[in-house]
C-alpha positions in Angstrom: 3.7 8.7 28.6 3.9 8.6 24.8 3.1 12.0 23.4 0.5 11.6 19.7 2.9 13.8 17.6 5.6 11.6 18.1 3.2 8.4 17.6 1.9 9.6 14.1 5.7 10.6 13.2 6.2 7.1 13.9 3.5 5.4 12.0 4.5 7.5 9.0 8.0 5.8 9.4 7.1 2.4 9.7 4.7 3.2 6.6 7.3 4.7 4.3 10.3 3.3 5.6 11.7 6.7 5.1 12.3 9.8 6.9 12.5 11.8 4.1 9.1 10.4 2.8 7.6 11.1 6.4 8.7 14.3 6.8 7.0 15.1 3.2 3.4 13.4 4.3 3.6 15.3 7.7 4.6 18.3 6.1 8.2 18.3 8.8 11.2 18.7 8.2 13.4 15.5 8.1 15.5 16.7 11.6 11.7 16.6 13.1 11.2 13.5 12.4 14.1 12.4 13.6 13.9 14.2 16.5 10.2 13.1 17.0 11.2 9.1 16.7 14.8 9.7 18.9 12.1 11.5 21.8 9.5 8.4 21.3 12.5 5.4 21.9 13.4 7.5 24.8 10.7 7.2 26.2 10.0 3.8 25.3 13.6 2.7 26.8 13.7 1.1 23.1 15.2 1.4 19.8 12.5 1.3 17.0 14.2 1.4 14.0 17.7 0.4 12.4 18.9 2.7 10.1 22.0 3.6 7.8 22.5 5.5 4.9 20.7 3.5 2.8 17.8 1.8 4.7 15.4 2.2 7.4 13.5 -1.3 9.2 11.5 -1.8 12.0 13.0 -3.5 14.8 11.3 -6.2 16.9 10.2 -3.1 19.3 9.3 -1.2 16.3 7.0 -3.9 14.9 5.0 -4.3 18.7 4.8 -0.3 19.2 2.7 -0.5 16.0 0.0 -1.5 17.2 -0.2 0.1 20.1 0.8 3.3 18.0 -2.8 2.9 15.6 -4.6 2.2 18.6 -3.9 5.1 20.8 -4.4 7.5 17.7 -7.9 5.8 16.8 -9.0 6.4 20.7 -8.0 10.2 20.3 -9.2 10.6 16.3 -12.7 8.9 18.1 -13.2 11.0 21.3 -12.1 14.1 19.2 -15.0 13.4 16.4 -17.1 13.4 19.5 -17.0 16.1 21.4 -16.4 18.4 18.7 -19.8 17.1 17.6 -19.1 17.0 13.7 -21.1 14.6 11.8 -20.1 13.8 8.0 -22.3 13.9 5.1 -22.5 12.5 1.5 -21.4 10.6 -1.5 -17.7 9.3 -1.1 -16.6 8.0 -4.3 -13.7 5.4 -3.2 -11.5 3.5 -5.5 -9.4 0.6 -4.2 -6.8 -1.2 -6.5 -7.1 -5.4 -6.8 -4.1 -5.5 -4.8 -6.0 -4.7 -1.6 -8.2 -7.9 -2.1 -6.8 -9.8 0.6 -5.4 -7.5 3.2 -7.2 -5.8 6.0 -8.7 -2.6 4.3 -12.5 -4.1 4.6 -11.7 -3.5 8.6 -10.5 -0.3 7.9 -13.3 0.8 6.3 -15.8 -0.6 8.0 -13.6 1.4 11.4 -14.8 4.6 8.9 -18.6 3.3 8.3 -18.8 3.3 12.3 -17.5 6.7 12.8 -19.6 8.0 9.8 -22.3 6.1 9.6 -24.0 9.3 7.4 -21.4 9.2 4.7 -22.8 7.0 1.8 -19.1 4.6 0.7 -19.7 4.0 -2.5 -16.5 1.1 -3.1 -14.7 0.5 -6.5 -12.3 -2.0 -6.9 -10.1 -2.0 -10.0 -6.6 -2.6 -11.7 -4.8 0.4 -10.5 -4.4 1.9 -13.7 -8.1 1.9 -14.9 -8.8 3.9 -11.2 -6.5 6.2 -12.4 -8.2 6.5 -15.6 -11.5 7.0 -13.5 -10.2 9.7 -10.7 -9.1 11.8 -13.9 -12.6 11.1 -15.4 -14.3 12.7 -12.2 -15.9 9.3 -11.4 -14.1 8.5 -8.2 -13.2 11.2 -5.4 -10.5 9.3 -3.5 -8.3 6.2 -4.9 -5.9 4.3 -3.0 -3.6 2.6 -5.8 -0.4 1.6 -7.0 1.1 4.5 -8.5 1.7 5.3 -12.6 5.7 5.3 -13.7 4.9 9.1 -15.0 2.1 10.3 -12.3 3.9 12.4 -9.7 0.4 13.0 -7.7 -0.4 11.3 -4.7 0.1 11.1 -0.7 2.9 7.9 -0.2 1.1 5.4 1.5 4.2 3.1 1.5 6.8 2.3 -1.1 7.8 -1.6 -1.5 9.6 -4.0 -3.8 8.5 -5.7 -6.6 9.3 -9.0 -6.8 8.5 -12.1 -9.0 6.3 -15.0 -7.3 5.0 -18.4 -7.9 4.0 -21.8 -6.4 7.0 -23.6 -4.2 7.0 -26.1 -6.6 7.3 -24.2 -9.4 10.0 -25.0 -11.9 11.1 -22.8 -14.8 13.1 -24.0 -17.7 16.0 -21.5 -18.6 15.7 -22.9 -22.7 11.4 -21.7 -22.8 9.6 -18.8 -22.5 8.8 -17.4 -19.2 5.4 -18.2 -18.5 3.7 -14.9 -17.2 0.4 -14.6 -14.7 -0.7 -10.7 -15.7 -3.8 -8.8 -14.6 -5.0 -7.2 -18.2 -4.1 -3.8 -19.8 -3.5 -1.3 -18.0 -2.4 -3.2 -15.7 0.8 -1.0 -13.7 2.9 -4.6 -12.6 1.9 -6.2 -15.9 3.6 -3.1 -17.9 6.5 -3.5 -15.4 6.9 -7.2 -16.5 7.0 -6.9 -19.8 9.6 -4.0 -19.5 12.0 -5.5 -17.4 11.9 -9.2 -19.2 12.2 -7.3 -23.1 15.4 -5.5 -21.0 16.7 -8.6 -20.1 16.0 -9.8 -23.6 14.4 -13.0 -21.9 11.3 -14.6 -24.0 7.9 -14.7 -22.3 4.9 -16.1 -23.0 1.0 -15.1 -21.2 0.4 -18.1 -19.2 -3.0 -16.7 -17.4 -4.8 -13.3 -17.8 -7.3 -11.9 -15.1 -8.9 -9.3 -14.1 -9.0 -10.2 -10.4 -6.7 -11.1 -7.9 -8.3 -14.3 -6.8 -8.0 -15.6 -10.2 -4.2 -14.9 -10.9 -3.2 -16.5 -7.4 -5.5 -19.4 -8.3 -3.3 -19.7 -11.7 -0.1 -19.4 -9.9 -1.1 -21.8 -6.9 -1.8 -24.0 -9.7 1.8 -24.0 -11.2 0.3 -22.2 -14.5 3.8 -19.4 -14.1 4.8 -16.6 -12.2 3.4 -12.9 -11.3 4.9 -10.0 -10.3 3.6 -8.8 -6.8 4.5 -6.4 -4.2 7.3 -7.8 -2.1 4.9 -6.9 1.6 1.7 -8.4 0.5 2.3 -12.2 -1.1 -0.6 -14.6 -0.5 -0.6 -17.1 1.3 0.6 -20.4 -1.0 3.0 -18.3 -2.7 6.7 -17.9 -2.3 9.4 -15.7 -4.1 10.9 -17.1 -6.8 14.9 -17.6 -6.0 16.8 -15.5 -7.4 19.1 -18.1 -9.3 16.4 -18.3 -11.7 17.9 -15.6 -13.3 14.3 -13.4 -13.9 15.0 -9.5 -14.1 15.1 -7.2 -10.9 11.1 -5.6 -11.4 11.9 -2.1 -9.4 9.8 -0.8 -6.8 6.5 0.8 -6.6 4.8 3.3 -4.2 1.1 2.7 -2.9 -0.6 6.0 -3.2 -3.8 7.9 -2.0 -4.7 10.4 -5.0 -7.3 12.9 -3.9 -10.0 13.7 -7.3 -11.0 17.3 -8.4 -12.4 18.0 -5.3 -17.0 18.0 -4.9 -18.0 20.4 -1.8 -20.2 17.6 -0.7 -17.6 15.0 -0.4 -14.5 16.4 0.6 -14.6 16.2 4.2 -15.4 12.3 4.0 -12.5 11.8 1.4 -9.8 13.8 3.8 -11.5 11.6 7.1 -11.1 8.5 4.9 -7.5 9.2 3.7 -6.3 9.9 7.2 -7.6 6.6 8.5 -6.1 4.6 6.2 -2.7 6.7 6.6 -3.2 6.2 10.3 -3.6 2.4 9.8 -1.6 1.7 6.9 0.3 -1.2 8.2 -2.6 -3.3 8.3 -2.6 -3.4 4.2 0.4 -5.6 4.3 2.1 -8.4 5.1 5.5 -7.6 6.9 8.4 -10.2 5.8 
Protein backbone atom coordinates (compact mmCIF):
# COMPACT_ATOMS: atom_id res chain seq x y z
CA UNK A 1 0.00 0.00 0.00
CA UNK A 2 2.51 2.54 1.15
CA UNK A 3 5.49 2.60 -1.29
CA UNK A 4 9.33 2.94 1.01
CA UNK A 5 10.44 5.95 -1.19
CA UNK A 6 7.68 7.88 -0.23
CA UNK A 7 7.96 6.69 3.55
CA UNK A 8 11.70 7.79 3.94
CA UNK A 9 10.65 11.16 2.00
CA UNK A 10 8.38 11.49 4.72
CA UNK A 11 10.45 10.74 7.77
CA UNK A 12 13.02 13.28 6.39
CA UNK A 13 10.03 15.88 6.56
CA UNK A 14 8.80 15.27 9.78
CA UNK A 15 12.73 15.29 10.80
CA UNK A 16 13.61 18.64 9.26
CA UNK A 17 10.37 20.23 9.12
CA UNK A 18 11.46 21.31 5.72
CA UNK A 19 11.14 20.33 2.22
CA UNK A 20 13.98 22.12 1.13
CA UNK A 21 16.15 20.46 4.00
CA UNK A 22 14.70 17.01 2.84
CA UNK A 23 15.21 17.28 -0.52
CA UNK A 24 19.06 18.17 0.33
CA UNK A 25 19.53 14.94 2.82
CA UNK A 26 17.82 12.72 0.11
CA UNK A 27 19.72 14.24 -2.56
CA UNK A 28 15.82 15.23 -4.53
CA UNK A 29 14.76 17.84 -5.75
CA UNK A 30 12.23 19.89 -3.58
CA UNK A 31 9.09 19.17 -6.45
CA UNK A 32 10.05 15.31 -5.49
CA UNK A 33 9.54 15.67 -2.29
CA UNK A 34 6.58 17.22 -2.68
CA UNK A 35 5.34 15.01 -5.01
CA UNK A 36 6.64 11.97 -2.81
CA UNK A 37 4.51 13.29 0.47
CA UNK A 38 1.23 14.53 -1.98
CA UNK A 39 1.48 10.50 -3.48
CA UNK A 40 1.87 9.06 0.36
CA UNK A 41 -1.52 11.23 1.78
CA UNK A 42 -3.16 9.89 -1.23
CA UNK A 43 -2.80 6.99 -0.39
CA UNK A 44 -3.29 7.36 3.17
CA UNK A 45 -6.78 9.25 2.47
CA UNK A 46 -4.94 11.80 4.93
CA UNK A 47 -3.25 15.08 5.07
CA UNK A 48 0.16 14.79 6.89
CA UNK A 49 1.45 17.96 7.11
CA UNK A 50 0.21 21.73 7.17
CA UNK A 51 2.22 23.94 5.36
CA UNK A 52 2.54 27.67 4.18
CA UNK A 53 5.16 29.74 3.13
CA UNK A 54 6.77 29.96 6.17
CA UNK A 55 6.28 26.66 8.17
CA UNK A 56 5.76 23.08 7.81
CA UNK A 57 4.03 20.81 11.08
CA UNK A 58 2.90 17.50 11.36
CA UNK A 59 -0.63 16.94 11.66
CA UNK A 60 -2.35 14.57 14.01
CA UNK A 61 -2.15 11.90 10.99
CA UNK A 62 1.33 13.01 10.45
CA UNK A 63 2.41 12.38 13.98
CA UNK A 64 0.60 8.49 13.96
CA UNK A 65 2.13 7.67 10.37
CA UNK A 66 5.56 8.11 12.15
CA UNK A 67 5.69 5.40 13.59
CA UNK A 68 4.41 3.21 11.49
CA UNK A 69 6.77 4.98 8.83
CA UNK A 70 10.27 3.92 11.12
CA UNK A 71 8.84 0.65 11.48
CA UNK A 72 8.17 -0.48 8.04
CA UNK A 73 11.68 0.87 6.98
CA UNK A 74 13.50 -1.01 9.91
CA UNK A 75 11.59 -4.39 8.65
CA UNK A 76 12.95 -3.70 5.04
CA UNK A 77 16.69 -2.14 6.19
CA UNK A 78 16.53 -5.76 8.44
CA UNK A 79 15.54 -8.42 5.82
CA UNK A 80 17.71 -6.56 3.23
CA UNK A 81 20.97 -6.89 5.69
CA UNK A 82 19.98 -10.46 5.53
CA UNK A 83 19.70 -11.89 2.53
CA UNK A 84 22.31 -9.85 1.06
CA UNK A 85 24.35 -11.64 3.71
CA UNK A 86 26.75 -8.58 4.66
CA UNK A 87 28.13 -8.71 8.05
CA UNK A 88 29.95 -5.33 9.47
CA UNK A 89 33.30 -5.21 11.02
CA UNK A 90 35.30 -2.95 13.31
CA UNK A 91 36.04 -0.02 15.50
CA UNK A 92 33.15 2.66 15.28
CA UNK A 93 34.23 5.67 16.97
CA UNK A 94 30.76 7.37 17.95
CA UNK A 95 30.33 10.75 19.57
CA UNK A 96 27.01 11.79 21.09
CA UNK A 97 26.43 15.41 22.45
CA UNK A 98 24.98 15.73 26.38
CA UNK A 99 21.82 16.70 24.90
CA UNK A 100 21.00 13.14 23.86
CA UNK A 101 21.16 12.06 27.69
CA UNK A 102 17.65 11.66 28.08
CA UNK A 103 15.99 10.74 24.81
CA UNK A 104 15.70 7.49 23.16
CA UNK A 105 19.17 7.09 21.26
CA UNK A 106 20.34 4.20 23.84
CA UNK A 107 17.37 2.17 21.84
CA UNK A 108 18.60 3.30 18.83
CA UNK A 109 21.76 2.08 19.29
CA UNK A 110 21.28 -0.82 20.89
CA UNK A 111 18.54 -1.53 17.33
CA UNK A 112 22.40 -1.14 15.58
CA UNK A 113 24.26 -3.49 18.28
CA UNK A 114 21.61 -6.20 17.25
CA UNK A 115 22.03 -5.85 13.61
CA UNK A 116 25.85 -5.64 14.00
CA UNK A 117 26.64 -7.42 16.66
CA UNK A 118 30.59 -7.59 15.05
CA UNK A 119 31.02 -3.88 15.02
CA UNK A 120 32.94 -2.86 18.27
CA UNK A 121 30.60 0.89 19.47
CA UNK A 122 32.95 2.48 21.09
CA UNK A 123 30.32 5.64 22.77
CA UNK A 124 31.46 9.25 23.64
CA UNK A 125 29.38 11.50 25.15
CA UNK A 126 30.34 15.16 25.29
CA UNK A 127 29.40 18.98 25.14
CA UNK A 128 28.92 19.34 21.49
CA UNK A 129 31.57 21.55 20.88
CA UNK A 130 34.50 19.49 22.44
CA UNK A 131 33.14 16.46 19.86
CA UNK A 132 33.68 18.74 17.38
CA UNK A 133 37.03 19.47 18.62
CA UNK A 134 37.57 15.52 18.64
CA UNK A 135 36.07 14.56 15.04
CA UNK A 136 38.61 17.24 13.67
CA UNK A 137 41.33 15.61 15.94
CA UNK A 138 40.64 12.09 14.13
CA UNK A 139 39.56 10.64 17.55
CA UNK A 140 35.85 10.06 16.68
CA UNK A 141 34.54 8.69 13.17
CA UNK A 142 30.86 9.71 13.48
CA UNK A 143 29.37 12.54 15.88
CA UNK A 144 25.85 13.33 16.24
CA UNK A 145 25.80 16.99 17.77
CA UNK A 146 24.52 20.36 17.82
CA UNK A 147 26.05 22.20 15.19
CA UNK A 148 28.97 25.24 15.38
CA UNK A 149 27.54 28.92 14.34
CA UNK A 150 30.58 28.83 11.63
CA UNK A 151 30.65 24.88 10.73
CA UNK A 152 28.81 24.33 7.47
CA UNK A 153 29.54 20.34 7.59
CA UNK A 154 27.07 17.94 8.51
CA UNK A 155 23.92 15.82 7.46
CA UNK A 156 20.58 17.98 9.19
CA UNK A 157 19.22 15.67 11.54
CA UNK A 158 16.59 18.22 12.54
CA UNK A 159 16.67 21.97 13.09
CA UNK A 160 14.67 23.27 16.34
CA UNK A 161 14.27 26.35 18.54
CA UNK A 162 16.12 27.49 21.24
CA UNK A 163 14.39 28.56 23.95
CA UNK A 164 15.04 29.63 27.61
CA UNK A 165 13.80 27.06 30.49
CA UNK A 166 13.47 26.80 34.19
CA UNK A 167 11.42 25.42 37.16
CA UNK A 168 7.47 26.44 37.05
CA UNK A 169 8.05 28.24 40.04
CA UNK A 170 10.71 30.09 39.04
CA UNK A 171 10.68 33.80 39.44
CA UNK A 172 13.07 36.26 37.94
CA UNK A 173 13.54 39.74 39.14
CA UNK A 174 13.67 42.32 36.17
CA UNK A 175 16.13 44.81 38.70
CA UNK A 176 19.09 41.56 39.18
CA UNK A 177 21.19 39.69 37.06
CA UNK A 178 19.84 36.81 35.17
CA UNK A 179 20.86 33.94 36.86
CA UNK A 180 22.24 31.47 34.12
CA UNK A 181 22.45 27.35 34.30
CA UNK A 182 25.45 26.77 31.47
CA UNK A 183 27.27 23.55 30.46
CA UNK A 184 31.15 24.76 30.45
CA UNK A 185 33.29 26.15 27.58
CA UNK A 186 32.80 25.28 24.62
CA UNK A 187 29.68 24.77 25.32
CA UNK A 188 27.49 25.73 21.66
CA UNK A 189 23.95 26.94 23.87
CA UNK A 190 26.16 28.49 26.60
CA UNK A 191 27.99 30.76 23.78
CA UNK A 192 24.41 31.43 22.45
CA UNK A 193 23.44 32.77 25.93
CA UNK A 194 25.90 34.92 26.54
CA UNK A 195 25.49 36.49 23.03
CA UNK A 196 21.99 37.06 22.93
CA UNK A 197 21.75 38.45 26.73
CA UNK A 198 25.19 41.03 26.04
CA UNK A 199 22.70 42.04 22.77
CA UNK A 200 20.02 42.64 24.81
CA UNK A 201 22.32 44.49 27.12
CA UNK A 202 20.60 42.48 30.08
CA UNK A 203 23.11 41.64 33.16
CA UNK A 204 23.72 37.91 33.90
CA UNK A 205 25.29 36.21 36.40
CA UNK A 206 26.60 32.02 36.36
CA UNK A 207 24.09 30.53 38.68
CA UNK A 208 25.36 26.62 38.04
CA UNK A 209 28.09 25.27 35.79
CA UNK A 210 28.15 21.53 34.61
CA UNK A 211 29.52 19.39 32.58
CA UNK A 212 26.49 17.06 32.37
CA UNK A 213 23.07 17.28 31.63
CA UNK A 214 21.74 15.59 34.72
CA UNK A 215 23.48 18.13 36.75
CA UNK A 216 22.11 21.40 35.05
CA UNK A 217 18.45 20.03 35.13
CA UNK A 218 19.06 19.13 38.80
CA UNK A 219 20.13 22.99 39.26
CA UNK A 220 17.28 24.26 37.36
CA UNK A 221 14.56 21.84 39.05
CA UNK A 222 16.00 23.32 42.04
CA UNK A 223 15.12 26.98 41.26
CA UNK A 224 19.01 27.82 41.05
CA UNK A 225 18.13 29.99 37.20
CA UNK A 226 17.45 29.27 33.82
CA UNK A 227 19.10 27.25 30.76
CA UNK A 228 18.87 27.55 27.37
CA UNK A 229 17.62 24.22 25.75
CA UNK A 230 16.31 23.00 22.53
CA UNK A 231 12.67 23.91 22.19
CA UNK A 232 11.76 19.65 21.16
CA UNK A 233 13.64 17.97 23.96
CA UNK A 234 12.81 19.83 27.60
CA UNK A 235 12.93 17.50 30.58
CA UNK A 236 10.52 16.55 32.30
CA UNK A 237 10.04 19.19 35.51
CA UNK A 238 10.90 21.96 33.28
CA UNK A 239 8.77 24.45 31.57
CA UNK A 240 9.51 27.49 29.13
CA UNK A 241 9.97 30.53 30.65
CA UNK A 242 6.96 33.06 29.51
CA UNK A 243 7.85 35.27 27.39
CA UNK A 244 6.81 38.41 29.39
CA UNK A 245 9.90 37.89 31.26
CA UNK A 246 11.43 39.80 28.77
CA UNK A 247 14.80 37.30 28.22
CA UNK A 248 16.30 37.61 24.54
CA UNK A 249 14.96 35.43 21.54
CA UNK A 250 18.15 32.51 21.59
CA UNK A 251 17.82 31.62 17.64
CA UNK A 252 17.69 28.19 16.47
CA UNK A 253 20.02 25.40 16.09
CA UNK A 254 20.39 22.37 13.81
CA UNK A 255 21.25 18.76 15.18
CA UNK A 256 23.87 17.36 12.89
CA UNK A 257 25.56 13.98 11.97
CA UNK A 258 29.27 15.00 10.85
CA UNK A 259 31.07 12.06 9.24
CA UNK A 260 35.25 12.19 10.44
CA UNK A 261 38.15 11.76 7.89
CA UNK A 262 37.05 8.60 6.83
CA UNK A 263 39.25 4.85 8.30
CA UNK A 264 38.64 1.93 5.63
CA UNK A 265 37.82 -0.22 8.58
CA UNK A 266 35.06 1.78 9.93
CA UNK A 267 33.30 3.37 7.29
CA UNK A 268 30.67 1.04 6.52
CA UNK A 269 29.57 0.91 10.28
CA UNK A 270 29.62 4.82 10.51
CA UNK A 271 27.29 5.09 7.12
CA UNK A 272 24.92 1.94 8.78
CA UNK A 273 24.95 3.93 12.03
CA UNK A 274 24.07 7.40 10.44
CA UNK A 275 21.26 5.96 8.44
CA UNK A 276 19.63 4.44 11.49
CA UNK A 277 19.52 7.27 13.40
CA UNK A 278 18.26 9.39 10.25
CA UNK A 279 15.74 6.69 9.86
CA UNK A 280 14.64 7.06 13.51
CA UNK A 281 15.32 10.53 14.22
CA UNK A 282 12.06 11.29 15.80
CA UNK A 283 12.66 9.30 18.68
CA UNK A 284 15.53 11.92 19.91
CA UNK A 285 12.88 14.28 20.81
CA UNK A 286 10.14 15.34 22.55
CA UNK A 287 7.30 16.68 20.16
CA UNK A 288 5.39 19.88 21.74
Amino acid sequence: MYDLSHLRTFLAVSQTLSFTQAARRLGLRQSTVSQHVRRLEDATGRQLFTRDTHSVELTEDGEAMLGFARRMLEVQEQASAFFTGTRLRGRLRFGASEDFVLTRLPEILEGFRSDHPEVDLELTVELSGTLHEQLDAGKLDLVLAKRRAEDSRGELVWHDKLVWIGAERLRLDPDRPVPLIVYPPPGITRALALEALERQGRAWRIACTSGSLNGLIAAARAGLGVMAHSQGMVPPGLVRVPERVGLPELGEVDFVLVHGRRRVSAQGAADALAGAILAAGDRLHVRG
